[in-house]
Structures are given as structure tokens and as C-alpha cells.
N, C-alpha and C positions, 0 to 999 in steps of 0.2 A: 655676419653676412645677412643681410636684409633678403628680405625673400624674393624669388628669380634674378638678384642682382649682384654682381659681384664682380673687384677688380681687372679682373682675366680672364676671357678665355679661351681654353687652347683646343682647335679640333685637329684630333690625331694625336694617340698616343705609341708613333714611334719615336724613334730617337731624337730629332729635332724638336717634339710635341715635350717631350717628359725633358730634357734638355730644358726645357723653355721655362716649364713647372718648378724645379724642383729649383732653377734660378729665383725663381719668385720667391717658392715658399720657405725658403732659405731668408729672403729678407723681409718675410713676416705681412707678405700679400695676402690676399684672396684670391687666391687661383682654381679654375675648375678645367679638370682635363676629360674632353668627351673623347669617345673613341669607339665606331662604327660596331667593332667585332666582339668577339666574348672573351675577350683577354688580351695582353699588353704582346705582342707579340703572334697573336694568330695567325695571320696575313704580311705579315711582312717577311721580305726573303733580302739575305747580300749573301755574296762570297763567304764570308766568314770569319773578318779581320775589322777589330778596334787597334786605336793609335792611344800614345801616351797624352798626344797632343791633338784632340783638347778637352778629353776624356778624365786626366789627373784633377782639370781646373773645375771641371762640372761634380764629378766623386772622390772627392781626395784618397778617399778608402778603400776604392775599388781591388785596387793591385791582392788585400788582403782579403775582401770579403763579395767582391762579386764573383759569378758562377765563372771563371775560365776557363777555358778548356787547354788551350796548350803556346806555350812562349814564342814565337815565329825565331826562332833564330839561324834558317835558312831558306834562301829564295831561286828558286829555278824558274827559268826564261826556256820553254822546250819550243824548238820548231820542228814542225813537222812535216811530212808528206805521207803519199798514203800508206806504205808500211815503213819507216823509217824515220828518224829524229834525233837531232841534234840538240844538246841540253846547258845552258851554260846553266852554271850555279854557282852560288856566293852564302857562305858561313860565317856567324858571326857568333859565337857561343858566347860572348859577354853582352850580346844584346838584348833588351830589356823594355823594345818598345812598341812592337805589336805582337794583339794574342788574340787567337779564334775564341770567338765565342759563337754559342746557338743564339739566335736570337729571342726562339720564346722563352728560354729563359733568362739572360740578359736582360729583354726589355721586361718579363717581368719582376725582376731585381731593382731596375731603375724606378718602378712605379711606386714598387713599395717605399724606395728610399723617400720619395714624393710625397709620398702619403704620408710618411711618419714625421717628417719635416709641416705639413699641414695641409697638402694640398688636397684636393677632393677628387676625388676619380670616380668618373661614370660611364661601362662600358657596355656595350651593346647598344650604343644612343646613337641613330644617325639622323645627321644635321641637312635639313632637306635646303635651306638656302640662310643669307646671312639680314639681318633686320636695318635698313637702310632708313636715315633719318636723316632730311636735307641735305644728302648724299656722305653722310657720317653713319662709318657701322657701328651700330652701338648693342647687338646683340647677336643670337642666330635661334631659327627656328628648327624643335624636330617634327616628329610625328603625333608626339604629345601635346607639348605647350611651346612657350617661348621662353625666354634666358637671355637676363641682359645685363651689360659689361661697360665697361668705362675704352680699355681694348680687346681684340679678338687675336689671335695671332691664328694663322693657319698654316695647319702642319697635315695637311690631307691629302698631299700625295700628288705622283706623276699629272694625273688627270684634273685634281682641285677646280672641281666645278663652280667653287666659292670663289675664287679668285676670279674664274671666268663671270660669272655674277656682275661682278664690280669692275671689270674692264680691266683687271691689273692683267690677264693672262687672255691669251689669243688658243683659238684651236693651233694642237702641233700637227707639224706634217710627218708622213711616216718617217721623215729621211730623220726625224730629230728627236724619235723615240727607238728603244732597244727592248726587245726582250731577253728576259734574262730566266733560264730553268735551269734548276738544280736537282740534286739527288743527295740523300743521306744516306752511309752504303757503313752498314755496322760492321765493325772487325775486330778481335780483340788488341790490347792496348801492346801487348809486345809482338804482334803481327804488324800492329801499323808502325813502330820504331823499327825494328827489322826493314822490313819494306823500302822506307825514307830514307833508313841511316840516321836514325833520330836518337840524342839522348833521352834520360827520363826523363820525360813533361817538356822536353822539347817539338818544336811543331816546324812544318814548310810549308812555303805556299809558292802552289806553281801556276804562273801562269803558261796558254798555249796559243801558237801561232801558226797558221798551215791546215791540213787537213785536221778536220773534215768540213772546216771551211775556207777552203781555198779558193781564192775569188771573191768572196764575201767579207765585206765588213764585219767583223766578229771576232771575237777571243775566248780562248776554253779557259777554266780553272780548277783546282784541287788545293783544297785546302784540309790540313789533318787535326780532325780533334782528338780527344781523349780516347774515345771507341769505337771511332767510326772517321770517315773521309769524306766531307762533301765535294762532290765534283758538277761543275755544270759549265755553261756558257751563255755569253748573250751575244744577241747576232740583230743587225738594224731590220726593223721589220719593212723597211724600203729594198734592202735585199730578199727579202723571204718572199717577198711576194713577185719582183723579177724573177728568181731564181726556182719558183715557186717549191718550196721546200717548207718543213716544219722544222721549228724546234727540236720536239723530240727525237728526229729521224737524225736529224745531227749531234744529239746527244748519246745515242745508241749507236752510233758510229764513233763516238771522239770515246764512247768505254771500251772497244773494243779493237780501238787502235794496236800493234803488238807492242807495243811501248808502255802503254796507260792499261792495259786489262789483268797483267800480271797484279798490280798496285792494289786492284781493289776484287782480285782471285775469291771468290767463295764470303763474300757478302753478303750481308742480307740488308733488301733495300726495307729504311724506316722511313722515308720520308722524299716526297716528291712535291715541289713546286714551282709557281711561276710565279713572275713578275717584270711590270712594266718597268724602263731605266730610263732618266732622261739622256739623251744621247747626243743633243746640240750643243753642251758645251757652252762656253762666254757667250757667244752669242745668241745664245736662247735664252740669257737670264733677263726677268721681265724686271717690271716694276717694283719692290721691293714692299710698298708701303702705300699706306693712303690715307684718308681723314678717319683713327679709330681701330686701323686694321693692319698690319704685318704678314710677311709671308715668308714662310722657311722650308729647309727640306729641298727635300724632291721637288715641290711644289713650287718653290723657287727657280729648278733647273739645276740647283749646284750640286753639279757631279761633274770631279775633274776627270775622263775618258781614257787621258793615258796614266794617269798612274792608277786608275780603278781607285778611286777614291770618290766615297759617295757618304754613308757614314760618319766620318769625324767631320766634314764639311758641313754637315747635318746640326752635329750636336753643337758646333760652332755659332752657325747661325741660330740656333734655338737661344745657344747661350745670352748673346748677343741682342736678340732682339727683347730676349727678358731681362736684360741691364735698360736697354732704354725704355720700355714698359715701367722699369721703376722709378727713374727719372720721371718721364713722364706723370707717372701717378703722385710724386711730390710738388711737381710743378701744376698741377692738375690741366696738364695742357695734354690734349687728344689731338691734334692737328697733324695732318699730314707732315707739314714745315718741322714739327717735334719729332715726328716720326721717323721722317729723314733722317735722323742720327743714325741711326740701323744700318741703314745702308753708308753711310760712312765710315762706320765702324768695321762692318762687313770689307769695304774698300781696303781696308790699311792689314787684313790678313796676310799671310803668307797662301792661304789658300785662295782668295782670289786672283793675286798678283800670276801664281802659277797658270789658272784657267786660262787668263789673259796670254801668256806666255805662249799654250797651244790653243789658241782661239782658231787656227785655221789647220789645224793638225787632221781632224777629224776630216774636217772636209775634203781634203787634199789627199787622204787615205780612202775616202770613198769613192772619190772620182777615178783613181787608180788604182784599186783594187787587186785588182788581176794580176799587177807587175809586182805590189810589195804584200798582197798576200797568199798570193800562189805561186807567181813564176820563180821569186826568187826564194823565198823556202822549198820550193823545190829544187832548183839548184844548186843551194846549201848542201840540201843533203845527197845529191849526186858526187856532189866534190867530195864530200869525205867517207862517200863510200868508193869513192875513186882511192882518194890518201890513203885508205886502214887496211886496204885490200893487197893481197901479193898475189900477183900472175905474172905469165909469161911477157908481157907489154912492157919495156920500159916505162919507167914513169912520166918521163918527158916525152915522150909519144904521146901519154894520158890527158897531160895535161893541154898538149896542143889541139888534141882531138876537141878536149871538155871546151877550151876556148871558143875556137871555132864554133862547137856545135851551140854554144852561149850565144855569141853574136846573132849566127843564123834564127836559130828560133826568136831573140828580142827585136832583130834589125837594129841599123846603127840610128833609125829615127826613132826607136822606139828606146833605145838606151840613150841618146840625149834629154825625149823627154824626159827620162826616169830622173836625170842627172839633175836636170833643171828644177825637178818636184823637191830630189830631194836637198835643193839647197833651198828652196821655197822654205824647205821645215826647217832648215837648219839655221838661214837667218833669220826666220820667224820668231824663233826661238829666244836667237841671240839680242835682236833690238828690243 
């Protein structure tokens, strides 16, 4: 490596960032991964769930030697209202394809693999803008010096001011950002399978729907590791500020639901943070590439909303965009026209095809809010505490009453519209 010069390189070492790396340094690049913070993982927050897919093709080895925490081989859908909740759940004991991990130590497992493979890691380095040369990036600038590349790929996150920089990325609006706060709530490891109903080293992950945001665009989750439960939620920050609420006040309400507070009874909380989600979906994914430069991650937007999937879509892209970076550096062509492979390649996923799938999901759930995430998880759960209940009422009284009083509070124009929304999603879905 020639001095400040070298074939990649990559800002941000989350999962798309080291993703990107250890593609390279796999096939015997010069790759440099900078990264803001004091470690691979300091500042980055999800749920708590990796995929086999596309996790296997980036660490072959993982399954054996990264830090897991526990197998997901059950999944709960709770709706809720405000003391009550309906739960469906689905088991699958021979399955073997997603598993919580922490992520400071995850990402920093993936660094080292990076690093032992050849890649150079330098953290705590923040990159103040990107080095623009007859409108070709060919480096980026920190606080120190400058550092220059043949590509940049960027892997910097919700906000990627470097993207904004170069015109690939527009300011978002709140409707098309989420935040997202969590909790790490220690317990011991045969407390937390008691609890779940979990075998050894078996894990679930639940998400939540309903109180304590009801009416709000938002979803809670719990997810179980080794010795401890993260639980949090992310909720549009277009809502937080009509509704005008925080975060945390809905966090502190969705722990102590009477449903969810038994689960994580007598805890000790390790770990509290936040972070931003992109939250628009197909439609907020920008530009992909440009003369020199690539964008991945977050930073890109790819986060599919409804199945919570932000992460493998991540490492996907990183992988991805470090196959054509190779290409590229054999053909020794930097050109946007080269670079556009990425995003064609990106095109032919399974995970884009899906985004596209619910491209208007999100939006269609925000604008009705009220009816699919309050009225009617609350009347879910009115109905089967109608069902489970025995009193003096017949039951076909109950149920004429429950009708009726259905109707009444939606109106019958208020249940068309519902109707109409939700065949909106459903052939949306379907073409």
C-alpha cells in the first residue's frame, strides 16, 4: 500500500462497512475500514436477530465461531391493548436460521475476521467530507490528513452526510425516519427459558402490535439472548412529534404492560440505547452509486419495515457492492457506468424484490393508523375476552352486542375505508 492511497475505502464499520471489507480482503485488496467510534460496534443498536442468508456467504464459519447468543426457533406476533393481549406463536425446533446476537460483540468478531484476512482497521477516525475530483471521489478527508482510494464505499449510516455531499442522498423527512430504543434487561439463562418456554440455547423473538402505541406507527420487540432479553421499539418520529410523546415514555409503558413485565420480572437493566431506522422503505432508496463511490446500509435506506429486516439486507449490500469494487479494480474502471453493476446486482435479490413488494405498505399503515393500529387490536382483544369468559349472558347475545358495538364505534364508512386499505395491501402485495 502506497502511502495515503489505497484500493478501498470503507466509512463505517457496521455490518454493511465490514461486510464490504472482509469481501475485499478475502480477495487480496487493499482495503481500509474507518469508523467514527472506539470500537466495531459501540454505536450501533437492532433488535437482535442475524439471518443464515446472507451471513453464511460473507462467514462461512460463523455458525461455529462467532459470538451467538441463542437459535430463534420460535416466533410470537402479540397484539395488544392496554392491559390485555392476544399472542399467536409459531415453533419450529429444527430450525436453524436465525440467532440473536449483541452486536458489540458481533461486529466486533466480524472486524477481526477482517483484519486477519488483511484488511486495515482504523477507529475512532471521523471522516469530515469525501475528496471530489472532476466530480470523481477518489478519497475522503478526516480531521487529521487526507486518504485516497481508487473506490470509497459508504457505509455511514441513517444520516450519511457523505452521500449528501455528492448529491446521491436528499435530506429525509420525519415521516421516513424511525427511532428505534432499546433495553438490555439481565436474567439468568434458566429464568429466561422458563419464561419463553425455551429449550437449551434455544431463543424467540417477539414482535408487538397495539398498546402502548396505539395509533402510532410503531412496533415493540423482545428478543432473548443468553442472559438477558433486549426489548425496545421503534416508533416514526412523524408520529412522536403529532402525538407529541417520547420514546422512552413508550418504552416504559410497553415494560410494564401486564403481559410483557412478568418476562423481564426482577432484571437488571445493562444497557440502554438509541437509534435512528430508515423508515421509507423502496421508496426512499436513493441512488446507489456514482463516479468512484458506492452506498450501502442504512445509508442506502435498505430496510425492509415489515418483516424488520435491516441487518442481512446490510451485509447483502456491503457484500455486493465489494464484488463489484473487485471487478472494478481488475478492469481498472472507477466510472459510475462500472459501478452500476451494484445496483443491478442489488436488483436481482430476494431482498429487494420483497421491499418492492411492500413499497406502499408503510405508507398506507401510516395514514391509517388509528384503524389498523389501535381500533382493531383493540377489538381483537375485546373479542376473546368476550370468547374465554363464562357469565350469565349467553354467548350469542355477546357476540350480537360485540357486533354492533363494532360497527357503531368504526361507522360503516369508516369500515369500507378499512376494507378498501386493506385490499390496497393485499393486491399491492400480490402484483
Amino acid at each position: 500500500m502506497t502511502a495515503n492511497k489505497t484500493d478501498v475505502i470503507i466509512v463505517g464499520a457496521g455490518v454493511a462497512g465490514v461486510a464490504a471489507g472482509i469481501t475485499l480482503a478475502r480477495a487480496g485488496k487493499q482495503v481500509v475500514i474507518v469508523e467514527r467510534g472506539s470500537y466495531a460496534g459501540a454505536k450501533n443498536m437492532f433488535g437482535g436477530a442475524i439471518y443464515d442468508y446472507p451471513t453464511k456467504d460473507i462467514y462461512p464459519e460463523f455458525k461455529e465461531k462467532a459470538p451467538i447468543e441463542r437459535v430463534n426457533k420460535t416466533h410470537r406476533y402479540m397484539i395488544t391493548d392496554d392491559e390485555t393481549a392476544v399472542t399467536v406463536s409459531y415453533n419450529n425446533e429444527k430450525s436453524q436460521t436465525s440467532y440473536t446476537v449483541i452486536r458489540a460483540k458481533w461486529d466486533k468478531w466480524c472486524v477481526e475476521r477482517a483484519v486477519e484476512l488483511g484488511a486495515y482497521y482504523s477507529p475512532m477516525t471521523v471522516v469530515r467530507e469525501l475528496i471530489v475530483n472532476d466530480g470523481k471521489v477518489v478519497g475522503i478527508k478526516t480531521d487529521e490528513e487526507e486518504f485516497f482510494a481508487d473506490i470509497v464505499i459508504l457505509a455511514d449510516g441513517v444520516n450519511s452526510t457523505l452521500a449528501k455531499q455528492i448529491g446521491l442522498r436528499e435530506n429525509l423527512k420525519d415521516s421516513e425516519i424511525a427511532v428505534g430504543v432499546k433495553e438490555v434487561i439481565s436474567l439468568p439463562k434458566e429464568i429466561i427459558e422458563e419464561r419463553f418456554n425455551l429449550t437449551d440455547g434455544s431463543g424467540c423473538v417477539t414482535e408487538i402490535v397495539g398498546a402502548p402505541m396505539k395509533g402510532i406507527t410503531g412496533l415493540g420487540f423482545i428478543y432473548t439472548n443468553k442472559n438477558s432479553v433486549s426489548i425496545g421499539l421503534g416508533v416514526n418520529i412523524d408520529e412522536l412529534k403529532k402525538h407529541k410523546l417520547t420514546p422512552n415514555d413508550l418504552l416504559n409503558q410497553l415494560k410494564e404492560h401486564p403481559s410483557i413485565a412478568p418476562l423481564i420480572k426482577g432484571g437488571e437493566l445493562l444497557e440502554y440505547s438509541a437509534h435512528l431506522i430508515p423508515e421509507g422503505g423502496f421508496n426512499s432508496i436513493p441512488k446507489l452509486y456514482g463516479d468512484g463511490v458506492m452506498v450501502v446500509g442504512d445509508a442506502a435506506m435498505l430496510v425492509d419495515n415489515v418483516h424488520w429486516e435491516g441487518t442481512n439486507i446490510a451485509m447483502m449490500s456491503g457484500m455486493l457492492a465489494a464484488q463489484t469494487a473487485i471487478e472494478a479494480l481488475e478492469k481498472n474502471d472507477f466510472s459510475a457506468k462500472m459501478l452500476s453493476l451494484y445496483e443491478k446486482k442489488f436488483k436481482e435479490t430476494s431482498f429487494y424484490k420483497d421491499m418492492k413488494t411492500y413499497k406502499d405498505v408503510v405508507k398506507i399503515v401510516h395514514d391509517n393508523s388509528y384503524s389498523f393500529l389501535s381500533f382493531y387490536p383493540q377489538k381483537i382483544n375485546e373479542f376473546f375476552e368476550m370468547f374465554t369468559e363464562s357469565g350469565y349472558i349467553p354467548k350469542k347475545s355477546l357476540y350480537k352486542r360485540f357486533i354492533k358495538n363494532f360497527v357503531k364505534k368504526r361507522n360503516i364508512k369508516g369500515l369500507i375505508k378499512d376494507v378498501i386499505n386493506f385490499a390496497k395491501l393485499f393486491i399491492g402485495v400480490l402484483k
